[in-house]
C-alpha positions as CSV (number, residue, x, y, z in Angstrom):
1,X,0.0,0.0,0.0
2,X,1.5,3.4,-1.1
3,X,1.8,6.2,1.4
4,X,-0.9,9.1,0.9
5,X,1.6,12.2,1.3
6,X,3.7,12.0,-1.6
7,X,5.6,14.8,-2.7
8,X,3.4,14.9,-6.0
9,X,0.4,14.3,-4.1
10,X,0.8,17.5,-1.4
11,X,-0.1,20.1,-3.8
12,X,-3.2,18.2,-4.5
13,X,-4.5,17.5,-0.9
14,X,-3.4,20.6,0.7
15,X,-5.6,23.0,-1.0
16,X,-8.6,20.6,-0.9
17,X,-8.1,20.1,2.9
18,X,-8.1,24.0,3.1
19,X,-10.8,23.9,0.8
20,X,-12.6,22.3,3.9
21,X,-11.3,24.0,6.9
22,X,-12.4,27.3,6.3
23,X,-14.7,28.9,8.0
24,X,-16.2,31.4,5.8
25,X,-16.9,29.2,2.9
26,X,-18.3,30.0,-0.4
27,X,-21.4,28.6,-1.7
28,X,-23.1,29.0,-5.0
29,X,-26.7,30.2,-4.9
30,X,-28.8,31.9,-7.1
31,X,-31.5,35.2,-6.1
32,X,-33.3,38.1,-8.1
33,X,-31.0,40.2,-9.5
34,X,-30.4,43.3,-7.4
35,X,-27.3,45.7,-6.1
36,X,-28.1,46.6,-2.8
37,X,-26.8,46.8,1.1
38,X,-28.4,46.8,4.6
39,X,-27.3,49.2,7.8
40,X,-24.2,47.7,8.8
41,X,-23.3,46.7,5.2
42,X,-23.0,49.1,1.7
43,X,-21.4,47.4,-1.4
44,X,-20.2,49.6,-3.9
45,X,-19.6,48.9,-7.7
46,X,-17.7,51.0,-10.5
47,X,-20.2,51.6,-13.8
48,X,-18.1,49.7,-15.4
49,X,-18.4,46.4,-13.4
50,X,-22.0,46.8,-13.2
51,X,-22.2,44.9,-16.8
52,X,-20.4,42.1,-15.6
53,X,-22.6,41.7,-12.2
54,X,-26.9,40.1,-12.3
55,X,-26.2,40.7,-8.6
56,X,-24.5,41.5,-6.1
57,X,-26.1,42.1,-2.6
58,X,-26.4,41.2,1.5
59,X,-29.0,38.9,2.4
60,X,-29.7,39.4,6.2
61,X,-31.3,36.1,6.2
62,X,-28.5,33.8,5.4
63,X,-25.4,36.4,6.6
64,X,-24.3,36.3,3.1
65,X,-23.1,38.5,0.1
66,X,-24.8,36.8,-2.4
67,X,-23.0,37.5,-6.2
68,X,-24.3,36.3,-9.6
69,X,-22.1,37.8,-12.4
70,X,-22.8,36.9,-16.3
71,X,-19.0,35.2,-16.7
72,X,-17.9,32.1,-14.7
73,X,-15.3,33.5,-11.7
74,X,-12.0,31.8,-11.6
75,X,-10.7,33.4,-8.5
76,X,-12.4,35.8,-5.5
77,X,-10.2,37.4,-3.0
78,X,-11.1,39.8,-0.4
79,X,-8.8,42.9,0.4
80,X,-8.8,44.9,3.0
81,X,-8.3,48.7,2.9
82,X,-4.9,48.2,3.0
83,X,-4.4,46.2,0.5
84,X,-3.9,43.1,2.7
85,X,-5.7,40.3,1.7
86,X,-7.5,38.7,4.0
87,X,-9.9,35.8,1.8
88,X,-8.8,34.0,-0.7
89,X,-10.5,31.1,-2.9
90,X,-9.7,29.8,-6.3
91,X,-13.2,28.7,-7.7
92,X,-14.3,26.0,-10.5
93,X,-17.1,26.3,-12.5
94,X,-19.5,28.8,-10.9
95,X,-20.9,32.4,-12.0
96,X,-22.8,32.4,-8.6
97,X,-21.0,32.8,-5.0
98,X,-21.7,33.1,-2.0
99,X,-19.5,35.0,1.0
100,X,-20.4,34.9,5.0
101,X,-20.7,38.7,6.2
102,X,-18.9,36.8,9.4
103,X,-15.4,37.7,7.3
104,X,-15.9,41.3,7.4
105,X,-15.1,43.3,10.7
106,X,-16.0,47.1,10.6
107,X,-14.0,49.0,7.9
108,X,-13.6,49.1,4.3
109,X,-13.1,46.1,1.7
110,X,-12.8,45.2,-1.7
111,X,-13.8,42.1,-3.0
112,X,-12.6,41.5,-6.0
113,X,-13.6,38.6,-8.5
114,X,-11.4,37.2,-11.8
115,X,-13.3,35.9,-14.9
116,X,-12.3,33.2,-17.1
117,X,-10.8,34.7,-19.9
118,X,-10.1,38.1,-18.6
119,X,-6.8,39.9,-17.9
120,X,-8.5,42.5,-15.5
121,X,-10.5,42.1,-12.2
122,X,-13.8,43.4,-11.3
123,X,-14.2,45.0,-7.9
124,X,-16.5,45.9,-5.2
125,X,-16.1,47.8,-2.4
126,X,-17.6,46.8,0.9
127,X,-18.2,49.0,4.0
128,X,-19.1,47.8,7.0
129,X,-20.2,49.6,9.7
């Protein structure tokens, strides 16, 4: 029986297991389409990511910003106002995600999403109160 860490198997299990670990996963999920925020959070988009995005919004029920975009995303990744980035999540097959509101403490973020195909990012900003 062969041994389940191999070197060329590492690169492999370690992003699935992280995959699973984290907290604030991200879930695909589908509303109306709408831009909007509630009292603690506002999400801000540029005019011209607004063609990219069906929706982009806070659902107080779930705790979620819930995003439908008309490309699939490769790649979201959440910034801080710093630049630091705090989330980070390669995704497969999916123009529809899902991120807890749990990951954002009060301040400013950007959440920023790549498209398959695309050389440039869209972005969001996200203020929390």
């Amino acid at each position: 029986m062969k041994p389940i860490f191999l070197k060329t198997r590492i690169p492999v299990i370690v992003p699935i297991f992280i995959l699973f670990l984290c907290t604030n996963q991200v879930f695909a999920h589908a509303n109306e389409p709408a831009m909007a925020g509630d009292e603690n959070i506002t999400i801000t988009l540029a005019e011209e990511s607004k063609a990219m995005i069906k929706m982009f919004s806070v659902n107080d029920e779930t705790n979620q910003v819930d995003i439908v975009t008309n490309k699939e995303i490769v790649s979201i990744q959440v910034v801080d106002d710093e630049g630091e980035v705090i989330y980070f999540l390669p995704v497969v097959g999916s123009d529809e995600l899902n991120v807890g509101t749990s990951l954002f403490e009060e301040g400013t973020y950007y959440i920023r999403l790549i498209f398959e195909g695309e050389n440039s990012h869209l972005q969001a900003r996200v203020d929390k109160k």
